[in-house]
C-alpha positions in Angstrom: 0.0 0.0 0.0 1.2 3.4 -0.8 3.0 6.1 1.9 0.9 8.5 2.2 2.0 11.8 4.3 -1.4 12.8 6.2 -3.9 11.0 8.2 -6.7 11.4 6.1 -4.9 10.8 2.9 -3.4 7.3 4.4 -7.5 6.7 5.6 -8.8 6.9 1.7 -6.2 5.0 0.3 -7.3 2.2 3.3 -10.9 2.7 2.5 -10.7 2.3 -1.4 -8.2 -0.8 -1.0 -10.7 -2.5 0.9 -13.8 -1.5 -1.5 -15.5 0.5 2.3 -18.6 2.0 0.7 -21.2 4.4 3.4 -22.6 1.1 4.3 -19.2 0.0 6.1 -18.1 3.5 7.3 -19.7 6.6 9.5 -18.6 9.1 11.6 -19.9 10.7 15.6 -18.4 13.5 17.1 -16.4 12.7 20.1 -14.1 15.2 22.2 -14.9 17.8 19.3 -13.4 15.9 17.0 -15.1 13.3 14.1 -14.5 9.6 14.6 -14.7 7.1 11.8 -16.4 4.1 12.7 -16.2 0.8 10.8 -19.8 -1.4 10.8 -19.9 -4.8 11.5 -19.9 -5.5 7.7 -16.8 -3.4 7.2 -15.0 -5.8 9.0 -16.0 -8.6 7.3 -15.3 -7.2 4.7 -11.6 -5.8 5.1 -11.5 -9.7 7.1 -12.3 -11.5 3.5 -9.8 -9.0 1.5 -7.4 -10.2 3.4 -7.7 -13.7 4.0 -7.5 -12.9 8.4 -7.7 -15.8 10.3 -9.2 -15.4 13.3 -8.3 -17.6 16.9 -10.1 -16.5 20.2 -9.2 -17.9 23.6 -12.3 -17.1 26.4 -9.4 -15.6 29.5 -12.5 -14.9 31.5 -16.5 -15.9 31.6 -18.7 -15.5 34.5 -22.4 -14.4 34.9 -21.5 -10.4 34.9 -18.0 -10.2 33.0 -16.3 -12.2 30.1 -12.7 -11.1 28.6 -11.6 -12.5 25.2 -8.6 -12.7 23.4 -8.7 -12.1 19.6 -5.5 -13.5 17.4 -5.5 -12.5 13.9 -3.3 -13.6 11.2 -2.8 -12.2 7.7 -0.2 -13.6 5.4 1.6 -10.8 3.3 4.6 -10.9 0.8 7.2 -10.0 3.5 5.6 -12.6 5.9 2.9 -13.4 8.7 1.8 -10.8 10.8 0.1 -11.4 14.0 -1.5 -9.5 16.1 -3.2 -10.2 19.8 -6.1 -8.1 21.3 -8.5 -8.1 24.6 -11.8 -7.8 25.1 -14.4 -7.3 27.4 -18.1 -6.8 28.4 -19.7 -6.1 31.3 -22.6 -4.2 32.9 -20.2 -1.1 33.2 -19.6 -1.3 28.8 -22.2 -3.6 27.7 -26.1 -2.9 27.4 -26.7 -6.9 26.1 -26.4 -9.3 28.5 -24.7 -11.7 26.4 -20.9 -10.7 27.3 -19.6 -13.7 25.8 -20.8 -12.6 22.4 -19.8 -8.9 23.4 -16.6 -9.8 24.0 -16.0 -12.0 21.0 -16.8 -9.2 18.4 -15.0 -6.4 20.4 -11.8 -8.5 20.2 -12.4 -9.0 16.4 -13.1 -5.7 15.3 -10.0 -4.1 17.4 -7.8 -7.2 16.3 -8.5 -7.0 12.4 -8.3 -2.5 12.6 -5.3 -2.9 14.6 -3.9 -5.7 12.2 -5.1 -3.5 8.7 -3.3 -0.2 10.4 -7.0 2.0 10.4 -6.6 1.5 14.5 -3.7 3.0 14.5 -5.1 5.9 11.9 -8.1 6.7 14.9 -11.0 4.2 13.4 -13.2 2.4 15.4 -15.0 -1.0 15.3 -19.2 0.2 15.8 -19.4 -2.8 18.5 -16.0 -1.4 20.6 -18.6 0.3 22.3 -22.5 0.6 23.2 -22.1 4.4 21.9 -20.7 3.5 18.7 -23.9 3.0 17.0 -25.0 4.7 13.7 -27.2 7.2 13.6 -30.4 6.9 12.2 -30.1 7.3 8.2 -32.4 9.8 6.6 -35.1 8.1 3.7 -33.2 7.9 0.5 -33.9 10.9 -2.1 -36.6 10.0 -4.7 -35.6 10.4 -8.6 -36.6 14.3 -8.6 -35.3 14.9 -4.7 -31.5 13.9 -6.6 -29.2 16.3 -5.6 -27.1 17.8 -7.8 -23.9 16.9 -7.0 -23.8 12.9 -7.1 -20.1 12.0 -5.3 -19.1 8.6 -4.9 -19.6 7.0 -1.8 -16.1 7.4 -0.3 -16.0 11.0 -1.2 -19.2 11.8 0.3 -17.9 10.0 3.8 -15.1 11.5 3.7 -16.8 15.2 3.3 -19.1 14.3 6.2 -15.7 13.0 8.2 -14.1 16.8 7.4 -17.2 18.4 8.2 
């Protein structure tokens, strides 16, 4: 992948190499700042683009807190990488009760960002926490509602990210 000098030029060329559309990809203000965060299908998607294989180990399950341990592996041309990553659920972080479950995608979002270099860019997995939800979507614009500019779907993400 190329070198690119600023964060949000090293973000597109992430998001166009793993074909991210507006489905995979939103933003929420956090601290004043916009936060990209990667849906459920985004993963599985950036996941299946790079062949990541996925181990979990359960480190901790009782009735009111579970910890998981996520190891992803991705073969490149220079070699395996690996890359280990924790998580957990509780009451405290977790609105479900199922913290097994909870825990299992946390781990795996965080492990294939962190893996694919977008965790290290800022981007968040949509299940890392109860707040990272989308927001509800407005009805799509009718044939004569069209605006007039028509950008493609990354562009239009990443003006709502700079806006």
């Amino acid at each position: 992948m190329e070198n690119n000098n600023t964060q949000r030029e090293r973000l597109k060329t992430l998001f166009k190499h793993y074909k991210l559309d507006r489905e995979d990809i939103f933003t929420m203000k956090m601290g004043g700042r916009k936060i990209p965060i990667v849906t459920r299908t985004g993963i599985e998607k950036i996941m299946s683009h790079d062949n990541i294989k996925l181990k979990y180990e359960v480190i901790v399950c009782e009735r009111d807190f579970c910890a998981v341990k996520c190891m992803a592996t991705k073969e490149t041309e220079n070699g395996t990488i690996e890359i280990e990553s924790y998580s957990t659920a509780q009451p405290k972080n977790c609105k479900s009760t199922y913290y097994l479950e909870m825990a299992e995608k946390r781990s795996k979002g965080r492990a294939i960002l962190m893996l694919t270099e977008f965790y290290s860019l800022g981007v968040y997995s949509e299940v890392e926490a109860d707040d990272f939800k989308r927001p509800p979507q407005p009805t799509p614009p009718t044939d004569k509602d069209e605006p007039k500019t028509n950008l493609g779907n990354i562009e239009q993400a990443f003006i709502d990210y700079n806006s």
